[in-house]
C-alpha positions as a printed Julia matrix, in Angstrom:
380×3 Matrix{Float64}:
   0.0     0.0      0.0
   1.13    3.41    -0.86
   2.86    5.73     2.24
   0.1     8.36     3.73
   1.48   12.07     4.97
  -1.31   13.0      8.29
  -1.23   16.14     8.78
  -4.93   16.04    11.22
  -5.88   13.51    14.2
  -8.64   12.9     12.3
  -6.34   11.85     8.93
  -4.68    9.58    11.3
  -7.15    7.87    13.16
  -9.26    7.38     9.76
 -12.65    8.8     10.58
 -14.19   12.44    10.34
 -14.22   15.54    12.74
 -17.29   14.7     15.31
 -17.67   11.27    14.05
 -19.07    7.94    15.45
 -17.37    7.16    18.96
 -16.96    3.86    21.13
 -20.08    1.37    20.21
 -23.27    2.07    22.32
 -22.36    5.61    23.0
 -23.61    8.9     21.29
 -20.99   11.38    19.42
 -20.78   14.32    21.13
 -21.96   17.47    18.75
 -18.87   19.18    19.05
 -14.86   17.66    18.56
 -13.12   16.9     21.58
 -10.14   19.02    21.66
  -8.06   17.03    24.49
  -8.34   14.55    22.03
  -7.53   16.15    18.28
  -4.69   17.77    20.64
  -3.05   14.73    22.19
  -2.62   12.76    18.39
   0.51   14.25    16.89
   1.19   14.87    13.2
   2.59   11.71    11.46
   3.78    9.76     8.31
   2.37    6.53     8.71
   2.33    3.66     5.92
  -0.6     1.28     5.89
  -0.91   -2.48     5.32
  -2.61   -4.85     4.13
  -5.18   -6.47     6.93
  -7.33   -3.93     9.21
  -7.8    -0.35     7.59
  -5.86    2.39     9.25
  -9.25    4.41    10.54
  -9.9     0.74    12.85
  -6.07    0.31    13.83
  -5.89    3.89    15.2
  -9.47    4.56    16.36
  -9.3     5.45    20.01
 -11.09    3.36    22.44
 -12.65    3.8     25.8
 -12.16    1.51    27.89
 -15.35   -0.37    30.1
 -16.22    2.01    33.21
 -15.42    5.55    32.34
 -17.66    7.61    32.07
 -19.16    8.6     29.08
 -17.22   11.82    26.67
 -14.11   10.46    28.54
 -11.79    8.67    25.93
  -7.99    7.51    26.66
  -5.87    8.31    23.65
  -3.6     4.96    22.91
   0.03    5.84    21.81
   0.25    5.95    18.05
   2.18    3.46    16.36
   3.43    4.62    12.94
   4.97    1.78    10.48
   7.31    4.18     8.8
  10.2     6.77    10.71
   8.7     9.83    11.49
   8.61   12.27     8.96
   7.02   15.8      8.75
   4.65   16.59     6.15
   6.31   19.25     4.71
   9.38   17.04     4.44
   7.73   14.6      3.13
   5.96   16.72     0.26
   9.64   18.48    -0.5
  10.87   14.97    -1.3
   8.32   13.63    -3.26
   8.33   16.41    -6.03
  12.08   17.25    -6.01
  13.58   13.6     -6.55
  11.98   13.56   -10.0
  13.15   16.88   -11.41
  16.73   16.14    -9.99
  16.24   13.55   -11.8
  15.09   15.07   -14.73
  18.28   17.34   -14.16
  21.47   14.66   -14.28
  20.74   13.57   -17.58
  21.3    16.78   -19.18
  24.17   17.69   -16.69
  25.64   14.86   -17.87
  25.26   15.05   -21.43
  26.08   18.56   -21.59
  29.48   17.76   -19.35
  30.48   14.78   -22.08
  30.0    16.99   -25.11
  32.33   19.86   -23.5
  35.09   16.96   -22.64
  34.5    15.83   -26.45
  35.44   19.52   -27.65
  38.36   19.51   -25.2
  39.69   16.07   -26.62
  39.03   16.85   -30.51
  40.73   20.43   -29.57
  43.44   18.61   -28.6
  44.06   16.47   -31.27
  43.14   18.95   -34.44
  46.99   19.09   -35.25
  47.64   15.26   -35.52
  47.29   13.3    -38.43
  46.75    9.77   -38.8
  48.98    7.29   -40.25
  47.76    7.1    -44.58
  49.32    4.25   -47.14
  49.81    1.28   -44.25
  51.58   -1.18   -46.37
  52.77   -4.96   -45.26
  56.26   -6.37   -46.74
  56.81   -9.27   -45.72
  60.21  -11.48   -47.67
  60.44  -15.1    -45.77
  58.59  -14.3    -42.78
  60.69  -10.84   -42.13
  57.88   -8.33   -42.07
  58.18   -4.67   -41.96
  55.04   -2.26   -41.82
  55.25    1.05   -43.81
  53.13    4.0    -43.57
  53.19    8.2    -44.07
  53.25   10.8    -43.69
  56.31   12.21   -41.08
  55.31   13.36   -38.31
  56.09   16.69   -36.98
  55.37   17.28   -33.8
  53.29   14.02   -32.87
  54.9    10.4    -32.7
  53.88    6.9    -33.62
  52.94    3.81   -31.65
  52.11    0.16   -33.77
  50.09   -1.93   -31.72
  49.73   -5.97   -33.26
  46.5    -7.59   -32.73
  45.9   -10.94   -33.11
  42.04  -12.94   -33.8
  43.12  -15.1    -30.97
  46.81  -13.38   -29.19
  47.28  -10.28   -27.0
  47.92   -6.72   -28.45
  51.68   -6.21   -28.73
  52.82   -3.29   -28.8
  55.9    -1.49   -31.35
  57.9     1.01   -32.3
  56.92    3.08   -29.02
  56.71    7.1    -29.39
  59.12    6.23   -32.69
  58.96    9.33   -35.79
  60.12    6.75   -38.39
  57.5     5.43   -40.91
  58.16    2.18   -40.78
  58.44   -0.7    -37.91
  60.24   -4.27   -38.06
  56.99   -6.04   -36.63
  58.14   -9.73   -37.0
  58.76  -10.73   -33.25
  55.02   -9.87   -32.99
  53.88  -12.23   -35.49
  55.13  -15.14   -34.04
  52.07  -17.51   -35.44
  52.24  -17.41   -38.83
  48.9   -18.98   -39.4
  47.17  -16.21   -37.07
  45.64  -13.1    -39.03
  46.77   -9.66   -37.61
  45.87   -6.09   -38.01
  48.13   -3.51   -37.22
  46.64    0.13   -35.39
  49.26    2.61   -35.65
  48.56    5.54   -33.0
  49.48    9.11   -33.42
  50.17   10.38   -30.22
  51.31   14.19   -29.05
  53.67   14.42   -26.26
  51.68   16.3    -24.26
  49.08   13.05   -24.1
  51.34   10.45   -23.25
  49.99   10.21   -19.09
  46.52   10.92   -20.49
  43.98    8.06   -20.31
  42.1     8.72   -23.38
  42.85    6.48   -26.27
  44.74    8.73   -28.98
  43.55    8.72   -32.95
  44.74    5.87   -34.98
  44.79    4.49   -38.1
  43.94    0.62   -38.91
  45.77   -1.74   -41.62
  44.6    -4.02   -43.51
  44.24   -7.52   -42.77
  47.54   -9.73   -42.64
  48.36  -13.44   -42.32
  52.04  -14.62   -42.58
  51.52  -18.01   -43.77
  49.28  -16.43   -46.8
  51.08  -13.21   -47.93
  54.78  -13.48   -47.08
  56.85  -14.21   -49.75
  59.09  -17.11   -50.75
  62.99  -15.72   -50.89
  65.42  -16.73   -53.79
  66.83  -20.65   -52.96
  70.47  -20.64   -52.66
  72.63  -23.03   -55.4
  74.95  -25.16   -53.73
  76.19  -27.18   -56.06
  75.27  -28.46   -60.0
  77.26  -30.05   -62.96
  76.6   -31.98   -65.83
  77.81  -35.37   -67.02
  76.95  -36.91   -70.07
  73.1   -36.42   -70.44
  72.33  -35.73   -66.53
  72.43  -32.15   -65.39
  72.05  -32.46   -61.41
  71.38  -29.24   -58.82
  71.86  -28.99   -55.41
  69.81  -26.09   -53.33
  69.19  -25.13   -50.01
  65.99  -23.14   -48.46
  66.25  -20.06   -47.53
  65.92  -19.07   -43.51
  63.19  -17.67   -41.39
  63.87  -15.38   -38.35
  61.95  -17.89   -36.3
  63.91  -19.95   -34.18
  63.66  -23.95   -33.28
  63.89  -24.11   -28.84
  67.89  -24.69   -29.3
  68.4   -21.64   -31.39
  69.24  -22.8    -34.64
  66.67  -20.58   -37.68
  63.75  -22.35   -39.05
  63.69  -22.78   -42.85
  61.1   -22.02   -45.38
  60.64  -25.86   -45.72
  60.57  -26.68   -41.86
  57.56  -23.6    -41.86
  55.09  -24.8    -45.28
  56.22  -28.84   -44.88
  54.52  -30.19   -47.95
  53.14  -26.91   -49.33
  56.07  -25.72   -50.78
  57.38  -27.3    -53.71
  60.51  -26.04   -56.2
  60.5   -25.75   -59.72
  63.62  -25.88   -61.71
  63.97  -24.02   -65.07
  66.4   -25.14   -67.58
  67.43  -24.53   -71.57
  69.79  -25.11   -73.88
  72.79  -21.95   -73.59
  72.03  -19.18   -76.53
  68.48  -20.47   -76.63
  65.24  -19.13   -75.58
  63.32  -22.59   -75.43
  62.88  -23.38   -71.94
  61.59  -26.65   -69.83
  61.05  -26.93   -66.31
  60.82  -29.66   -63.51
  59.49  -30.07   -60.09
  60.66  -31.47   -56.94
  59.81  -31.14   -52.96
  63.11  -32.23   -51.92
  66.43  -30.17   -52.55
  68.15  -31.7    -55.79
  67.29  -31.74   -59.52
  68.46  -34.37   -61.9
  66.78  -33.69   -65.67
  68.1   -35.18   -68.82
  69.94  -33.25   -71.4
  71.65  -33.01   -74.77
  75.12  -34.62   -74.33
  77.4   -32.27   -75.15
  75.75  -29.45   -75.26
  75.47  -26.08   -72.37
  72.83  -25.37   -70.08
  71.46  -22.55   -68.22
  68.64  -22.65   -65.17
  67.71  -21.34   -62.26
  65.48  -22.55   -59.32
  62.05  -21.14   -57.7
  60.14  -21.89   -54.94
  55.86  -22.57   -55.35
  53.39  -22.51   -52.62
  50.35  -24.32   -55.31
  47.49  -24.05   -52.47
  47.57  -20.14   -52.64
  45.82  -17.69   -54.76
  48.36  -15.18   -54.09
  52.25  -14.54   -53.85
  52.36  -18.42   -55.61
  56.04  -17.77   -56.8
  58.64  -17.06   -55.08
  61.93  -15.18   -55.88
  64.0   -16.88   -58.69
  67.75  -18.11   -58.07
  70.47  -16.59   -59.62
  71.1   -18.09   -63.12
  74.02  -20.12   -63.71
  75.1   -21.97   -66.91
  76.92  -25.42   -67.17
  80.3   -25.62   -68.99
  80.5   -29.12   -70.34
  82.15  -28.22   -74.0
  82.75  -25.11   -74.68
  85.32  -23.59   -77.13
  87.53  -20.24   -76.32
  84.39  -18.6    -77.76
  81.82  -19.44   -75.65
  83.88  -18.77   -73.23
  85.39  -15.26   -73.75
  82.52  -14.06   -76.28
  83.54  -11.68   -79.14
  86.18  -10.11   -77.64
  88.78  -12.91   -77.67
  87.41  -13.37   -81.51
  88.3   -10.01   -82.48
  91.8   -10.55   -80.42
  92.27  -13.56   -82.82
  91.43  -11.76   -85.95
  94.13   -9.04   -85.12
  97.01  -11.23   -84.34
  96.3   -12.91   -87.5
  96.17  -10.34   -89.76
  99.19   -9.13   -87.97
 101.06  -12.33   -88.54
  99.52  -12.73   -92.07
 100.52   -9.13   -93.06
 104.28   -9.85   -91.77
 104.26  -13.09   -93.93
 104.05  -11.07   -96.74
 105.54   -7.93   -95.97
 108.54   -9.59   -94.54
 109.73  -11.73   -97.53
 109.05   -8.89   -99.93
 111.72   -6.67   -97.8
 113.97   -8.77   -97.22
 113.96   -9.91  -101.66
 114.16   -6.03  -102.36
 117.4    -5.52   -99.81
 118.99   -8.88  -101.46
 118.83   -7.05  -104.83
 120.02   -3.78  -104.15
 122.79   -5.52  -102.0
 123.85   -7.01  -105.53
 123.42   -4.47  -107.41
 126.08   -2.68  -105.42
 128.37   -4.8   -105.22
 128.5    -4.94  -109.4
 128.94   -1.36  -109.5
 131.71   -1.12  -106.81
 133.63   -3.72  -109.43
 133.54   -2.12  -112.18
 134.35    1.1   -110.63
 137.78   -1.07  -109.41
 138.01   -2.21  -112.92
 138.31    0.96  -114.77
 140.91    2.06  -112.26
């Protein structure tokens, strides 16, 4: 039942001024005023059972006389309250009320202004790039910041935010200790934070990349040729993997290989030297042993394939390197030895005939002197 405020002794002891008294006896004409004087003013809360005017109803008890009631003590429910009080409190909880909301409102819309004050002169990171070469992955961005800094934070579908590059001005962050799972997917949120914010708790403006998972977008590195040669019609080649900055637990670097198991595969292309024709091979382990023409050169290189993606499927290609089963001075040393050749011979041709032509010429004139030098003695 709802609280009652009394303010009469009639109001609290339920019944009207001059009303009915004690059974059996007649109402005076006129209220008593001992009695309207001895019932205080109250706040008193009914229940459910007997109605408040029978609870408080004073009683006379058998043998006074009549017009002569006793007044029992009244028993309110509910602490004593003053009406006045009690009116105050009733209408000015609601408007206070009423009042927060927009107190509040209007107090988060100035702290807004004050935060987007602060932060009109920063600039959020633009261009967020991933480049990522067997598993080493760097994250690029612009522009340079002036008077603002940069903080990359890693998070993981499934790991904890990682933070890098702390309060750095570069544009650009080595991010691969945080992408230790290479099968997880990452995005990267590169914060622009002003020094004057750095021991405020209000998350600064960032920028967010775009979706990155190791396993699908790094790239496969160029395979390193140990060892190849050619014998007969078998050209065989030797590579090794290239390494991953990952580590095994005893500190030695994981390989491509050891990282894709049997979803990396190597392709080897070969052709004959001073030919454009090529033919390739493919292998999952780390040699190559094709058939060729006896006899005859070979170039090729190697290349690593990951066939189960839709993207980055090639990797980078080996150097090339050519075979040297027999070759002449001029496949060796190219034109210019050819040209040396041609010189010297000419040379050696142009003396052959120079030489005895000279030397014929000098023989004759050597004779011819000597006849003249006789007859000269002669006529003496």
């Amino acid at each position: 039942m709802p609280r009652c405020a009394l303010t009469s002794s009639s109001a609290c002891a339920g019944g009207r001024r001059g009303g009915a008294g004690p059974a059996g006896h007649a109402s005076p004409s006129a209220p008593l005023p001992s009695l309207s004087s001895k019932i205080p003013r109250c706040v008193c809360s009914t229940r459910r059972g007997p109605s408040a005017s029978a609870a408080l109803r004073p009683l006379a008890p058998a043998g006074r006389p009549r017009g002569e009631a006793s007044v029992p003590p009244l028993r309110c429910p509910a602490p004593y309250m003053p009406a006045a009080a009690a009116r105050h409190s009733s209408l000015g909880a609601p408007r206070m009320l009423r009042a927060a909301p927009r107190q509040a409102l209007l107090l988060s819309a100035l702290l807004w202004r004050l935060a987007a004050a602060g932060n009109v002169n920063i600039t959020t990171a633009v261009n967020i790039t991933w480049s990522s070469i067997n598993f080493k992955t760097i994250l690029q961005w612009q522009p340079k910041p002036s008077d603002y800094f940069y903080t990359v934070e890693i998070h993981g579908q499934t790991s904890d935010v990682k933070r890098k590059c702390i309060l750095t001005s570069e544009t650009e962050c080595d991010v691969t200790d945080a992408l230790r799972d290479a099968k997880e997917t990452y995005t990267a949120h590169i914060l622009s934070v002003k020094p004057a914010q750095m021991d405020d708790f209000e998350e600064p403006p960032f920028a967010v990349s775009e979706k990155f998972t190791p396993y699908s977008h790094t790239i496969i590195g160029k395979p390193e040729i140990k060892d190849y040669s050619q014998k007969g019609s078998k050209l065989n080649v030797v590579f090794k993997d290239p390494l991953t900055p990952y580590r095994f637990p005893n500190g030695s670097f994981q390989s491509i290989q050891d990282i894709f198991q049997h979803d990396l595969e190597y392709k080897l292309y070969y052709w004959k030297d001073q030919s454009s024709g090529k033919k390739d091979v493919t292998t999952k382990s780390h040699n190559f042993e094709v058939n060729v023409d006896g006899g005859k050169n070979y170039c090729f290189y190697v290349q690593g394939i990951i066939p189960s993606r839709r993207e980055n499927r090639n990797g980078q290609e080996s150097m090339v390197l050519c075979t040297s089963v027999g070759r002449n001075i001029l496949d060796e040393y190219g034109t210019e030895v050819f040209i040396i050749v041609a010189v010297i011979a000419v040379a050696v041709i142009t003396l052959a005939i120079v030489l005895p032509v000279v030397l014929c010429k000098r023989k004759k004139a050597k004779k011819a002197r000597a006849v003249r030098e006789k007859e000269l003695l002669n006529s003496v």
